[in-house]
N, C-alpha and C positions, 0 to 999 in steps of 0.2 A: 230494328236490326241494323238498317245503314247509319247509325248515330252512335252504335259503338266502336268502343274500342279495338276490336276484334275485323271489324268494317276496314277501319283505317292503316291496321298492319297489314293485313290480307293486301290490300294495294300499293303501300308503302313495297312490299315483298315482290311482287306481280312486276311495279313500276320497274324493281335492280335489276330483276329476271332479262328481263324486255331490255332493260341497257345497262349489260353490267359493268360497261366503262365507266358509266354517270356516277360520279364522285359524291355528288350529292342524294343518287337514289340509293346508294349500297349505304350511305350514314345513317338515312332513312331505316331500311332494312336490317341495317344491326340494332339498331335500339329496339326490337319489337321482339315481344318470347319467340319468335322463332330463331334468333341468334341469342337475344339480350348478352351482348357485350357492353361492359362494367364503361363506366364514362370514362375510368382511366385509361385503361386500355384503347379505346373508342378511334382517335386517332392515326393510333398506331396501327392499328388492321385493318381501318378502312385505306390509307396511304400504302397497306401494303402490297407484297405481288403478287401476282396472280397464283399464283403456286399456295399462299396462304389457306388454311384449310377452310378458313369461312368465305374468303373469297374465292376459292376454287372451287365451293359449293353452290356457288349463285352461278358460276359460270356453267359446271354439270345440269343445273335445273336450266340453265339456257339452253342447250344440245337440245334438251326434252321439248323444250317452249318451238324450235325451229323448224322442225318438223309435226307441228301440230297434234303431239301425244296429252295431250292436258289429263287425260284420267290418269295418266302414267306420271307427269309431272305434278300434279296433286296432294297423289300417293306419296311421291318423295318428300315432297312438302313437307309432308305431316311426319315421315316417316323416318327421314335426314336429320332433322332438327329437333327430335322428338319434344314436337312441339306441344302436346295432350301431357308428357312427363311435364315439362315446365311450368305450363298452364295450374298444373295441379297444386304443382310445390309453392307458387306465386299466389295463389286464393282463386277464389271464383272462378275453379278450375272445368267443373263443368257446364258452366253457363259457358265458358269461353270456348271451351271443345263443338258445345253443339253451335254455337252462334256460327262459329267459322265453316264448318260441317255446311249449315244453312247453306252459308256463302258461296262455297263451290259448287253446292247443289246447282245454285242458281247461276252461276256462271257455268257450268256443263249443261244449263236448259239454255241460256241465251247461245252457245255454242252451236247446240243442236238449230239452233231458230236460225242463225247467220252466221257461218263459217268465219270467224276473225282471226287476226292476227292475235296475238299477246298484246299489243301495244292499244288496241283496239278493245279489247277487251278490258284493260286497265280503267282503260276512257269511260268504260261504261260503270263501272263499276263505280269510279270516281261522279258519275253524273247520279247515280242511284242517290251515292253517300249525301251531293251537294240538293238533290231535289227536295224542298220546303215544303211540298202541298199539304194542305191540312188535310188532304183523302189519301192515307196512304193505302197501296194496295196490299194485297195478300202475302206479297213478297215480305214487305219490309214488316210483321210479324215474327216476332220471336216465339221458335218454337220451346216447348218445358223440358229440361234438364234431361226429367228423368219423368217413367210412367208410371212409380212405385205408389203413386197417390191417387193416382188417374181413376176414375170411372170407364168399370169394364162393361164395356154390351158383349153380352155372348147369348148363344142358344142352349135351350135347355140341352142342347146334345154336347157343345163346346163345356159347359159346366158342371157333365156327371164326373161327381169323384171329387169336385174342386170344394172348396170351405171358404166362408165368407165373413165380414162381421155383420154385413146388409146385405138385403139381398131386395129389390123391386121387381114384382113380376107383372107390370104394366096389364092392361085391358083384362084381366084374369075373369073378369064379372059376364064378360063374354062368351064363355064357354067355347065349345066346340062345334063344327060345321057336322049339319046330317043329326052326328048322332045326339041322345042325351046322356053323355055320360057325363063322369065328373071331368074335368080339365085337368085336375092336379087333386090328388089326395094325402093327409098328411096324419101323424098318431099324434099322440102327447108321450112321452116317454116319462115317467114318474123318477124325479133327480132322486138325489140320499136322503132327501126328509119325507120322499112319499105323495 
């Protein structure tokens, strides 16, 4: 997770936030889908004023960052720069959505652990991304896209009504506590040929 791509703008973004005078974090921040401002362009709006719409948009998510609202500056994040729209359009748009998703998770739990600043939080995030060890923890796991594939455990109660193409009904050879009955009973239903 801290090796992608996704890792790296999240921080690049965080970093302009925390100092949106820094010339070089807002250059940072426009190359990443949450602006992707064109190389040509690139220049011109990062030198420009503050009044500029993508410059006056790093400065709004600063307002958010100074008073310590991050689930509220988060939100805008994602929601300003519709950043999940670009992701999409650009390819590997939901690995990118959840990987980033991941990211703020984990920055709103490191949040919860020790009140930081933005600037501080950057820091972390960037020591996450730089950490080498061959034992990565649980964090730095990437979660799957989507669950449309996944292996469902439910209860037989959670499952009346639902359709499957498999179905495992684990220790079934077990029966039932107390009584002898059956556990589960089933017919043969005779298809078109009988």
């Amino acid at each position: 997770l801290f090796e992608t791509r996704e890792a790296d703008e999240l921080a690049s973004v965080l970093a302009a936030i925390a100092a949106p005078r820094d010339r070089s974090a807002r250059l940072r921040a426009l190359r990443t889908r949450f602006f992707d401002v064109p190389w040509a362009d690139l220049m011109q709006v990062v030198d420009g004023p503050d009044h500029h719409p993508l410059i006056a948009r790093i400065f709004d998510w600063a307002q958010l960052a100074s008073p310590r609202a991050y689930e509220t500056l988060f939100r805008r994040l994602a929601e300003d720069s519709r950043y999940a729209e670009r992701a999409l359009v650009l390819g590997n748009g939901e690995r990118a959505v959840t990987n980033t998703w991941h990211l703020i998770e984990l920055l709103l739990g490191e949040l919860a652990r020790a009140r930081s600043d933005l600037h501080e939080l950057v820091s972390q995030l960037r020591r996450w991304i730089a950490d080498e060890t061959s034992h990565p923890d649980e964090r730095d796991v990437q979660r799957a896209e989507t669950d449309a594939d996944a292996v469902r455990i439910l209860t037989i109660h959670k499952a009346k009504g639902l359709e499957f193409d498999t179905v495992i009904l684990p220790a079934l050879h077990r029966g039932t506590r107390g009584e002898q009955r059956d556990l589960l009973r089933w017919a043969r239903i005779a298809g078109p040929a009988g």
